[in-house]
N, C-alpha and C positions, 0 to 999 in steps of 0.2 A: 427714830434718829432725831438727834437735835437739832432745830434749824441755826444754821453760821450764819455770825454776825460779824463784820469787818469795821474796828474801832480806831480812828487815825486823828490822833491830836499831836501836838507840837508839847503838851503838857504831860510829862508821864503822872503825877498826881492823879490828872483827872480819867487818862486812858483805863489806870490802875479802878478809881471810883465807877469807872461805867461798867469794867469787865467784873469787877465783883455781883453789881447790883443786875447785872443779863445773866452771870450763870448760875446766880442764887434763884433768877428767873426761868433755868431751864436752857438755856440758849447755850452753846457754843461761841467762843470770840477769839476770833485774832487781833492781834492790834499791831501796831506801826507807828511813827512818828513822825512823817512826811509824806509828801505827794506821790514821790515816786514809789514809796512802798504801797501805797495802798492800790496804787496801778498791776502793781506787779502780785499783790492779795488778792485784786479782784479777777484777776484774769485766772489765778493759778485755783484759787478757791472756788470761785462761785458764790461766794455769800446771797443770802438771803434778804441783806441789807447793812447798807453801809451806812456807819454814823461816820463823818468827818467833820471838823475846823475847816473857816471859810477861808481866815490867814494863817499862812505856815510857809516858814522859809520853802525857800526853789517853788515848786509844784503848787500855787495854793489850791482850796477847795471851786473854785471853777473851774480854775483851767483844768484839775484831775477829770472833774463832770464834763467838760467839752469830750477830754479822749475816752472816757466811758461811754457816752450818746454815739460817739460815732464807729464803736466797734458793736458786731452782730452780738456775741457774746458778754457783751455788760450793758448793751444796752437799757434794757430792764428793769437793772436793779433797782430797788427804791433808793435814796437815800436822804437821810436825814442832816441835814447841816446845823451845825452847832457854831452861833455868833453872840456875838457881845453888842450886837447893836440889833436896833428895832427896825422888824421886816416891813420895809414901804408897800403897799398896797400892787403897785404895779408887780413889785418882786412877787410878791405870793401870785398872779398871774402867770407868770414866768414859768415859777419853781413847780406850779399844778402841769403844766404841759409837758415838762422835763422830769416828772417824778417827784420831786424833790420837795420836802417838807423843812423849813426851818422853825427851830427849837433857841430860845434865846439862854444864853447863860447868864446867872448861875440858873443849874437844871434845877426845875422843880422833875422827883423820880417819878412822882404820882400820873403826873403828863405823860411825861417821857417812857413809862412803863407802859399805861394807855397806847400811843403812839405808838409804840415795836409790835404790840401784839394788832394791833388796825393791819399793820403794812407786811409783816410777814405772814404770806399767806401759806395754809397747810400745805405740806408734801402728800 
């Protein structure tokens, strides 16, 4: 079975560009366009990892992470944050204790393809 992947940008171009390039990679994806969808993916799905946008109208990509960290059930997952600006040394501190890897845009795939197969671990 294919490991789910939960894809949430504010961009449908680029939601469209990740889910192509994860399930020519084998993977399963849902996708979403907001914070509160991807609360409401993670909870119902389970994903095996979530890629989100750090800014996105209502819900951005923290605050969705805060209410993931503090439920039993998403606590876990990994997720990949997808920004436009460059991760400060302290942040990558942070983001290793919280799971959480950031991926700077525009995506290099080659990374980014690396990266999905590191953090989803086999079923």
């Amino acid at each position: 079975m294919a490991s789910t992947i939960l894809v949430i940008d504010d961009d449908p171009s680029l939601v469209n560009l990740l889910k192509e390039d994860l399930e020519a990679e084998g993977y399963s994806v849902l996708e979403g366009y907001d914070g509160q969808t991807a609360l409401e993916l993670a909870r119902s799905a389970q994903p095996q990892l979530i890629i989100m946008d750090v800014h996105m109208p209502g819900l951005d990509g923290p605050q969705v992470l805060e209410v993931l960290r503090s439920a039993e059930e998403t606590r876990r997952i990994p997720v990949i944050f997808l920004t436009g600006e460059s991760a400060r040394s302290a942040d990558a501190e942070l983001d290793a204790a919280q799971n959480v890897t950031r991926l700077e845009k525009p995506v290099d795939f080659d990374l980014f393809n690396q990266l999905v197969r590191r953090l989803i671990q086999p079923s």
